[in-house]
N, C-alpha and C positions, 0 to 999 in steps of 0.2 A: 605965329608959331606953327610949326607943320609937326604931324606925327607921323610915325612911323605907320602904314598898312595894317603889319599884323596887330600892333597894338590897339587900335580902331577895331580889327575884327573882335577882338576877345573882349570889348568892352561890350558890343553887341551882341556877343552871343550869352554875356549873362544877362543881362537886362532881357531878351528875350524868346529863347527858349522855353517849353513851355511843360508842366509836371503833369505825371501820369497819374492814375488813381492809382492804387496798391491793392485794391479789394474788387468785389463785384458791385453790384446795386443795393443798395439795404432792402431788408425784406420789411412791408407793412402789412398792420393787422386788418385793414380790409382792401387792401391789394395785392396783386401778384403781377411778376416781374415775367415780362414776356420773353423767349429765348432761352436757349441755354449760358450760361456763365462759368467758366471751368479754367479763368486765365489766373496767371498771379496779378498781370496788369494790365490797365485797358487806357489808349493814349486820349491827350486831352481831345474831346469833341465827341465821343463815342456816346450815341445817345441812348438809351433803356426806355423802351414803351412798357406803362403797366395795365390791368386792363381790374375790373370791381372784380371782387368774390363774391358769390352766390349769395342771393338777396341784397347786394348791395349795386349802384348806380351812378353815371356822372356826365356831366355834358362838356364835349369833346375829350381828344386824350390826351392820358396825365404821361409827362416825359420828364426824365432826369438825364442831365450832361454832365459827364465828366470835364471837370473846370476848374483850373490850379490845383489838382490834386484830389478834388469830393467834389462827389455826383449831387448838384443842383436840381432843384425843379425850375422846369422853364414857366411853367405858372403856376404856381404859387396856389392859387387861388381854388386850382380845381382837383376837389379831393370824391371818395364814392361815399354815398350817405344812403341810410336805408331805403328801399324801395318800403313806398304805401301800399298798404291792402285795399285802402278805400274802409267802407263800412262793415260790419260784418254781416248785420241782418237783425231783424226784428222777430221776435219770437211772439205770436199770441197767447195769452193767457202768461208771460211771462216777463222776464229783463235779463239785461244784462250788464258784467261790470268787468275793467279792465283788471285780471290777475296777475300780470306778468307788463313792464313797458307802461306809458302814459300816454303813448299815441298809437293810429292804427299804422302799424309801419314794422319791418322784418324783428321777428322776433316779440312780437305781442302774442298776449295770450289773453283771448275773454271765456268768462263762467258763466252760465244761464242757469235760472233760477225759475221756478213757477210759481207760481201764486196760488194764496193761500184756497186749499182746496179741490188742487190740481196737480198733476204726478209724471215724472218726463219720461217719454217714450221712448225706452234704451237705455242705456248704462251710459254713453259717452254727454256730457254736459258743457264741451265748454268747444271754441275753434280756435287754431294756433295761427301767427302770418307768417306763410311758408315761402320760399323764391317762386313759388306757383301762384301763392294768393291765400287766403281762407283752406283750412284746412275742415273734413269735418263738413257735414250737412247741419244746418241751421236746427239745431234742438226744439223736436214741439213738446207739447206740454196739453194734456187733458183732463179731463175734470176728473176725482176720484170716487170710486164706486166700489162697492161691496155687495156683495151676494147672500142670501140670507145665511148666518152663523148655524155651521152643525155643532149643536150641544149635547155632547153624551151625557145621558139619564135625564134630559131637560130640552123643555121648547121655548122659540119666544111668543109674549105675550101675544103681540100682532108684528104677522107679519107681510112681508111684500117682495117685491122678486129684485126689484135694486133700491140698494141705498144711498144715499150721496156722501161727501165727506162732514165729518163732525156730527153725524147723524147718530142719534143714541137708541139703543134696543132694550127694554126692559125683559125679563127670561125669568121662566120659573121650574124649579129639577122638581123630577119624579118622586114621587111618595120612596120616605129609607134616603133621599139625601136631599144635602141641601149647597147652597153655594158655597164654592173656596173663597172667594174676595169679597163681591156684590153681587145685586142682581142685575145688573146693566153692565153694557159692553159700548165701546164708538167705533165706528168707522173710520180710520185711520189710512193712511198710504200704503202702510204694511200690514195692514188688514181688520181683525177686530181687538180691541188695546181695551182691557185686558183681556187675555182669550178666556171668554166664557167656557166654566166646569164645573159640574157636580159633583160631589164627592157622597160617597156614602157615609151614613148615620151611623158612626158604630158608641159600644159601651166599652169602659175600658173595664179589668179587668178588677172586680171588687174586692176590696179590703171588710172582711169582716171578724176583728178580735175577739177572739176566744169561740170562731166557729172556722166551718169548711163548707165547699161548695163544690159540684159537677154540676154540667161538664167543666172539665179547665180549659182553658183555651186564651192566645195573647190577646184578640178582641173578639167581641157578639155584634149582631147585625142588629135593627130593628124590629122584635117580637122577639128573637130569642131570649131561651127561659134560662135558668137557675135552678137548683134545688139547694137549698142550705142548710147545714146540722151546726147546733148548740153545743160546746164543751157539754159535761156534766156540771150541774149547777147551774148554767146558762139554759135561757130561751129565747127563742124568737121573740121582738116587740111587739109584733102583730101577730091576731089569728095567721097562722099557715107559714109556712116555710118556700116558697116561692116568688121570686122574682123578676121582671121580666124589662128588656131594655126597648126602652120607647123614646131614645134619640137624645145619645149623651150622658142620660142619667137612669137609674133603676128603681122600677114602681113595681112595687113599695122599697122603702130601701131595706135590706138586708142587715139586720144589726142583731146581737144575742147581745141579751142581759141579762145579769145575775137575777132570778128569780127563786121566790120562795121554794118550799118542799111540796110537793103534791100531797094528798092522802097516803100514809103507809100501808103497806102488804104485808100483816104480821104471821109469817107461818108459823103455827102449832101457838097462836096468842091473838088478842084484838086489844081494841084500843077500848079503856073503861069507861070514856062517853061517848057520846057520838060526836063531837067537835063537827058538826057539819057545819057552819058559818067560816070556820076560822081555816079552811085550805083553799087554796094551797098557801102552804102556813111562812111568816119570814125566817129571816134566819135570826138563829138564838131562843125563840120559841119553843116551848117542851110541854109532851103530853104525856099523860101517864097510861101505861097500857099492864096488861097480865099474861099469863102465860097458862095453858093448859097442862092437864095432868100430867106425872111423869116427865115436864119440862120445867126450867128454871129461868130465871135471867142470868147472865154473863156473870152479878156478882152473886148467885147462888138463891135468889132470892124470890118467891112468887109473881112478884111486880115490881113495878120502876117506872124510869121516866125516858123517854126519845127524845134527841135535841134538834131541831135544825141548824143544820153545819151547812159552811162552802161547798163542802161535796157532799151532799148528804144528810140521810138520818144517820145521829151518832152512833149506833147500836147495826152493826150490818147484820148478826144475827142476833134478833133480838131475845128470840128463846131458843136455848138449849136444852139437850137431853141429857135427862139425867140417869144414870144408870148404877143400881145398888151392887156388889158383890157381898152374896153372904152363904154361895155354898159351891161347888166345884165336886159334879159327880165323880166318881172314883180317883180321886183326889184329894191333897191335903186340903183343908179348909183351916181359915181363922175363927177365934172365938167370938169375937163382934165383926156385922155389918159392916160395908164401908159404904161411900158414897163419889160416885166418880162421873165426872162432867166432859159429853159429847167431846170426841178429840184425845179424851185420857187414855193409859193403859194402864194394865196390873199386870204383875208378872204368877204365874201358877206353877205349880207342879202336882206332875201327875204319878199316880202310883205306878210301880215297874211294870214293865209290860203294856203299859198306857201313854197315849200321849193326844195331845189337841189335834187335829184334821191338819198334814201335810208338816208334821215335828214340829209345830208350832207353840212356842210355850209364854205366849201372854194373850190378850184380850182388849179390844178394843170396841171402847163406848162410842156407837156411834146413832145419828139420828132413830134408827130403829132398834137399837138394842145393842147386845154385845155381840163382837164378831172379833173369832167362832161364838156360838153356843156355849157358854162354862161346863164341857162335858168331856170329861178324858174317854177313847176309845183304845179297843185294845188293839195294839201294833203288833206287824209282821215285822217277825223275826228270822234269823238266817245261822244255820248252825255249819259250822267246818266240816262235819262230817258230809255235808250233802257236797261238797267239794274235794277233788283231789288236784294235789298238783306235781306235776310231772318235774323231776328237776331238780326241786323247788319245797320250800318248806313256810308254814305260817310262823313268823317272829313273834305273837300276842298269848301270854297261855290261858285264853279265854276259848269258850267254847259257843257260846250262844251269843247273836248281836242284833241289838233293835235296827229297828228300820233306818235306813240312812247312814246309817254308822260305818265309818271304814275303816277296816285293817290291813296292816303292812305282809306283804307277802314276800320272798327271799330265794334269788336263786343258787344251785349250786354252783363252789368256781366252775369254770369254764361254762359257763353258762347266762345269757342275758334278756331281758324282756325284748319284747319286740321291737321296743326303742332304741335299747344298746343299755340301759339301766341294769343296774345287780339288782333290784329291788321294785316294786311295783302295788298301788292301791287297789284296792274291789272295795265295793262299797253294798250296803244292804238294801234293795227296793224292795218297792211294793211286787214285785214277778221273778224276786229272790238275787243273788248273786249278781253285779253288774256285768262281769265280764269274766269268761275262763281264764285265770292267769293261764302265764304260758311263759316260758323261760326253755330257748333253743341253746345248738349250740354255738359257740362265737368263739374269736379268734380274735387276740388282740393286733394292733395295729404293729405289723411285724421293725425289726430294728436292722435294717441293710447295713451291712459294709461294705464303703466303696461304693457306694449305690446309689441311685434313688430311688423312693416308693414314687408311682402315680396314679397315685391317690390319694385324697385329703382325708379317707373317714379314720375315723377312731377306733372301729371296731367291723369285723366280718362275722357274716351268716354264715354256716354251714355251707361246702364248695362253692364258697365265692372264689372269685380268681383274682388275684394283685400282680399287674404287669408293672416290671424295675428295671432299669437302665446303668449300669456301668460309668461309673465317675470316666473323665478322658484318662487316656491309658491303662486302663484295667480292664479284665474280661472276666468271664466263668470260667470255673474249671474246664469246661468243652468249649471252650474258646468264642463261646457268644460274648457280645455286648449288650444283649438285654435276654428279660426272660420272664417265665411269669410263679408263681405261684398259688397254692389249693387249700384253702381251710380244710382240713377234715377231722376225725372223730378224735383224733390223735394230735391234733392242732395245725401247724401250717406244714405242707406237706416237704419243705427243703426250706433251709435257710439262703434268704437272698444276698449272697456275699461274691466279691468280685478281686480280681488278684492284681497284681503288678503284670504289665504285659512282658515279656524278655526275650531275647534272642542268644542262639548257642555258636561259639562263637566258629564260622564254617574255617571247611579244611582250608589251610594255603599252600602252597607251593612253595617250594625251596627256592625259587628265585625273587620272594618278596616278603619284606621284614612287617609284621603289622604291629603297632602300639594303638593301643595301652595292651599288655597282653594276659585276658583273665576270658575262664570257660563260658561267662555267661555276661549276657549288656541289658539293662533292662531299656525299654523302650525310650529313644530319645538319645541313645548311647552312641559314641559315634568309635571306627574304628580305621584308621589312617595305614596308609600304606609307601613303602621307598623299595623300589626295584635295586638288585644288587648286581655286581659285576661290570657298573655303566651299563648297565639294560634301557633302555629308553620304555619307559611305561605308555602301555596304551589302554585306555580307559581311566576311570575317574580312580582320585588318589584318596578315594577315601569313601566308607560306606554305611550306612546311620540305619539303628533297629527300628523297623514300624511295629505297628500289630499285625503285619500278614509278614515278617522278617525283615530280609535286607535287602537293603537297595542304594545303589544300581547296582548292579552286576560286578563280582570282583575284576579286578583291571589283572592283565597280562601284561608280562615284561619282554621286548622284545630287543635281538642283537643287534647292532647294524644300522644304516640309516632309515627314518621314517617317512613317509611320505607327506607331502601335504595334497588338501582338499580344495578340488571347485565351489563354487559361491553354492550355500546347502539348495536342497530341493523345492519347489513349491509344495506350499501345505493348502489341500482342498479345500477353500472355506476359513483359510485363516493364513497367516502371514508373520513374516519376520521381525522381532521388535525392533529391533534397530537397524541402521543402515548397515547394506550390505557392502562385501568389498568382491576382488574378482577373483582373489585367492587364500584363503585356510590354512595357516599352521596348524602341525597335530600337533592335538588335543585343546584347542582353541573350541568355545563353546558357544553358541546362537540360540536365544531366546524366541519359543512362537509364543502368539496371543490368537485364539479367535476370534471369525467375528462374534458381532451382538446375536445374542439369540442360539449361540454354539456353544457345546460343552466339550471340554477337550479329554479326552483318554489316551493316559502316557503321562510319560515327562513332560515338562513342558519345553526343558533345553535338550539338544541333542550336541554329540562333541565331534572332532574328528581327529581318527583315528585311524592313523597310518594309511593315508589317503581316503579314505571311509568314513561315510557320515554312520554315528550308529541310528534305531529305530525313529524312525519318523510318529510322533503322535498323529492321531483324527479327530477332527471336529464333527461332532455328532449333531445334529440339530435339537435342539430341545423339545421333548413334547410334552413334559406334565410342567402346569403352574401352580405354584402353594396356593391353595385355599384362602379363608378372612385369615386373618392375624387374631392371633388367641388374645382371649382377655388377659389383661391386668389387672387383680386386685389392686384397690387403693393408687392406678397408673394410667396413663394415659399415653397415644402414639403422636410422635411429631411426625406433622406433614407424611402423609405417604396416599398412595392411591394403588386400586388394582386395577389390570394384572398385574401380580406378582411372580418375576420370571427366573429361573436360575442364577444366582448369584445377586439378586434384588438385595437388598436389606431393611432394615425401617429403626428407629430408636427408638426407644421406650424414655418414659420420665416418670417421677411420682408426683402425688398430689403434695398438697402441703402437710409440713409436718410428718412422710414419710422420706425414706432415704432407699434407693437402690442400693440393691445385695444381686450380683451378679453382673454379667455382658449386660454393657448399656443396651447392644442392637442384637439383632438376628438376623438372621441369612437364610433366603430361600435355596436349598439345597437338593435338585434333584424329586422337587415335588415336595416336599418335608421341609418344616421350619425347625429351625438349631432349637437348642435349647432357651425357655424362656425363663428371664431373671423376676424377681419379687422384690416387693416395698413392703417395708419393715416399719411401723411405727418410730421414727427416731428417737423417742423416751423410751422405749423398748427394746432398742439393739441393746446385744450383749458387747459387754468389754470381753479381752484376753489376759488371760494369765502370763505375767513373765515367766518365759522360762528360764530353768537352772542356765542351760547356754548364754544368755545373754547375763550372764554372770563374770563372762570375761571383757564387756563393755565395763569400764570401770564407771561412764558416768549416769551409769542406771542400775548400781546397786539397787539403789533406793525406790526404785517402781517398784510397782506388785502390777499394775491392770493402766492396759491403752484400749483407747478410747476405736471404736468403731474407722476402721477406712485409715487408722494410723499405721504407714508405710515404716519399715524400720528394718535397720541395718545391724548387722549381727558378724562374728567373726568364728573363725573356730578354732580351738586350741593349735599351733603350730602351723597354720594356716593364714598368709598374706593376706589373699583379697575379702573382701566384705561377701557376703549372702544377704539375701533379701526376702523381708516376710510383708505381706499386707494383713490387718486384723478385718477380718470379714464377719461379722455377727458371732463375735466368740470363738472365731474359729483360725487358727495362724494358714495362711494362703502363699505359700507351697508349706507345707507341715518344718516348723523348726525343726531341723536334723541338722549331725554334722558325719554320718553317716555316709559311707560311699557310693556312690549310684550303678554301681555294679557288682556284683557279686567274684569270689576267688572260686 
């Protein structure tokens, strides 16, 4: 049977055709693959040489063939195995063991080790097998040795200039210490084990019950003393009271013990045997003792018995004095004797004109007698007549007064002691009269209206002077705002009273209608104006009463058209509140502000007016700064600091339990601080009366009194909008009226 060619070809070329690899060379863990490799496929036969990795070895080379697809090894057999180090080395006086590996071959590691009594030269102990060999100089090892041990406060017994190892030092410390552990030390590798130290000898600090002791201190060295005291009742154990630390403990020890009573010290008595055997006596033991003349015992008695007690002989004074009353020279006297025991008194009295030494009117038995002397002497007296008083009159209608004695003295009205009193004492000494009354003239504390006083007193001397201030919007009749007044012989020399300020009402011109229309405005009144004829007004439409009149300036009506205004002026040192534009309708108006530290005089807006700006204000620089900030009774300031510069302010508060009556703050003004407010006890503030006005509030018939700081709203007869009062310490704040604020 014959085939066809191609059919023959294609059976051959499957059968043998031959596969590629798909990858590179595998990678091994102690081989590397020589070349580069960067294909997706490498055709069958393509061989890969590999070559050892560092520290590793092999005989002939290792090759893999790409073949049917994966890379074969062509031998099999020959793979890289560690390179040997050979031996390491032998160490004298020492050994060694494998740490790392079982054989000497890459990657071992051996430890050296000395023998006992021997210590290795250097810190490195051991060598590693590196692709070079033996890592690391072969570790020696020498014999261990010590230098004689320095022991502070201590030496050794015997000694020598080297030691060997395991060699032991016996050591003895200086007088005052002794050793912390033992008295021997070894020689060790790391040197002497334990480190040989002396410690000092101390005492610790003694307990002794029911005593004390100096010096104190937290420890005593060796010799140092003590001195110790005994409670009462308590004694020392031993002869003396000294102690002394002689290492650890104190000789003799220091101890107080309850011991007996010594022999007693009987002043103004003795003891009626001599008991010399029996002291110092125990406790509960009793002697009988007596007392000498003119003395007694405690129970009134010539003699008795002394107990020994825990504290003490029972009787701390065992005789007393006794003292008789049975006569009182120039004075009354009783019909018997009495008898009265040291510590007592009796009370006496003496004939008129008589009295005991310094108005004294009893007597006191004391160890040496009575004190004073039972002897009235005759007292200085003081008669009204050797007195005059200017003013002034004696209230008593007595004429003659013993010593010490005082009477009321009285001045006339208008008239006060030197204290501010209507009335005053003198008293009677030994050198007559104690003091000249005296009663000046005086002014009571005057009553302003509309005003204030400043001053807190109560009362004036003869031309004192009281400077008063003008409540806001009121002045003097000569148009001050403050002023002073003069105590004199006639009392204060003007009363300090202050008016409503007003203003009259100026001419106008027939071309302009002014409302409201009456002759007089009092301050704060304002008065509005309407050009006639379609006049176009130039100036402000309306002009309001200060205390120096009116202002601004009445405005003029003019015919015809008005002009307008360029963007306003610069102001030297201060500037425009708001953005500017680059043209001004009349009477359109711009706000200035100055800078910090400038005080502005003028207006502060300016208008324009028929092409024209009116006056331009100036910024003046400031030169005076307010002073401290004035006290507040019962108040205190938040946060503030100086300087204090024009326009500054600061707030006031009260303490507790008080309440601010007036301006929270104040204002540095020009060098001067505004007025300052006061704290009021708040259980102290006054309420307000209702008034008949708020009678037309229907739902406060029924009030009579609000309470302090109560805001209240008020109507008036025929009258729409409400009014408005605050109650300020009793006081209604603007004054309830329904009253006009202008006069006809």
């Amino acid at each position: 049977m014959r085939c066809p060619a191609k059919f023959v070809w294609l059976i051959l070329w499957t059968v043998c055709v031959a596969e590629d690899c798909r990858e590179p060379p595998p990678r091994k863990e102690t081989e590397i693959v020589s070349g580069s490799w960067t294909e997706q496929t490498y055709p069958e036969g393509t061989q890969a040489t590999y070559k050892c990795r560092p520290g590793y070895r092999t005989l002939g080379s290792i090759v893999m063939v790409c073949k049917d697809g994966k890379w074969v090894s062509l031998h099999p057999s020959r793979i890289c195995r560690k390179k040997p180090c050979g031996h390491p080395g032998d160490t004298s006086f020492g050994s060694f063991h494998l740490a790392v590996g079982t054989q000497f071959e890459y990657g071992a590691k051996v430890v050296y080790t000395c023998d006992e009594g021997y210590q290795m030269l250097g810190e490195i102990n051991f060598r590693e097998c590196d692709t070079n060999g033996w890592t690391n100089n072969i570790p020696l090892c020498e014999g261990i040795s010590c230098t004689p041990p320095n022991i502070l406060n201590g030496y050794p017994i015997i000694s020598k200039e080297i030691y060997k190892a395991n060699e032991r030092v016996q050591y003895k410390c200086s007088a005052g210490f002794e050793y912390s552990e033992r008295g021997e030390t070894i020689c060790t590798a790391s040197g002497w084990a334990p480190v040989p130290s002396c410690v000092e000898i101390t005492c610790d600090p003694p307990h002794i019950p029911n005593g004390f002791y100096t010096p104190e201190s937290n420890r005593y060295r060796t010799g140092d003393r003590i001195t110790y005291h005994c409670k009462e009742g308590f004694y020392p154990e031993i002869q003396g009271n000294v102690a002394r630390c002689t290492g650890n403990h104190w000789s003799p020890a220091p101890r107080c013990t309850l011991k007996p009573c010594s022999r007693p010290v009987i002043k103004h008595g003795r003891l009626y045997y001599d008991y010399s055997g029996y002291f110092p006596a125990n406790v509960g033991q009793y002697f009988y003792y007596y007392c000498d003349h003119n003395f007694v015992t405690p129970s009134r008695r010539s003699g008795d018995y002394l107990t020994c007690k825990r504290n003490g002989w029972s009787a701390e004074v065992p005789c007393l004095r006794q003292c008789i009353f049975d006569y009182l020279e120039h004075g009354h006297n009783s019909y018997s004797a009495k008898k009265y025991l040291q510590g007592e008194t009796v009370r006496v009295q003496c004939y008129p004109g008589y009295s005991l030494p310094d108005n004294q009117d009893t007597l006191l038995c004391t160890e040496n007698g009575w004190s004073p002397p039972p002897k009235c002497i005759l007292v200085k007296t003081c008669a009204k007549s050797d007195i005059e008083i200017e003013n002034g009159f004696f209230s008593e209608n007595i004429f003659t007064y013993p010593l010490n004695k005082q009477t009321q003295y009285k001045c006339k009205p208008g008239y006060v002691t030197a204290d501010g009193a209507t009335s005053g004492l003198i008293t009677c000494l030994q050198s007559g009269w104690s003091a000249r009354p005296v009663c000046i003239k005086s002014c009571d504390a005057p009553v302003p209206e509309n005003a204030r006083i400043k001053s807190d007193g109560t009362w004036f001397k003869l031309n004192d002077t009281v400077d008063y201030e003008c409540q806001q919007g009121f002045e003097s009749r000569n148009g001050d705002t403050a002023g002073s007044i003069v105590c004199g012989e006639d009392g204060w020399s003007d009363k300090p009273a202050c008016y409503e300020r007003e203003c009259i009402t100026p001419g106008i011109k027939s071309y302009l209608d002014a409302e409201p229309k009456h002759n007089k405005f009092k301050v704060g009144g304002v008065l509005k104006f309407h050009c006639r004829e379609r006049r176009v007004m130039l100036g402000a439409d309306s002009v309001q009463c200060y205390h120096f009149g009116w202002s601004p300036n009445l405005p003029t009506c003019k015919a015809g058209q008005v002009k307008s205004c360029a963007p306003p002026p610069q102001l030297l040192n201060g500037e425009v509140k708001e953005t500017q534009k680059g043209e001004y309708q009349h009477s359109e108006v711009v706000e200035y502000v100055c800078n910090p530290r400038f005080l502005m005089k003028g207006s502060h807006k300016i208008q324009c007016v028929d092409g024209e700006w009116t006056t331009l204000p100036v910024c003046i620089e400031e030169e005076r700064t307010c002073g401290d900030i004035p006290d507040l009774d019962h108040g205190y300031v938040r946060h503030s600091a100086p300087p204090y510069h024009h326009g500054d302010s600061v707030e006031f508060g009260c303490n507790a339990s008080f309440s601010l009556v007036g301006p929270r703050s104040i204002t540095c003004i020009s060098g001067k601080w505004t007025q300052l407010p006061q704290c009021f006890a708040t259980d102290k503030l006054k309420k307000c009366k209702a008034s008949k006005i708020f009678a037309s509030e229907g739902n406060l018939l029924d009030k009579t009194e609000f309470d302090h700081n109560t805001n209240q709203s008020y109507k008036c007869r025929g009258k729409s909008e409400s009014k408005y009062s605050v109650c300020i310490n009793g006081v209604w704040d603007p004054r309830v009226s329904c009253k006009e604020v202008v006069y006809n």
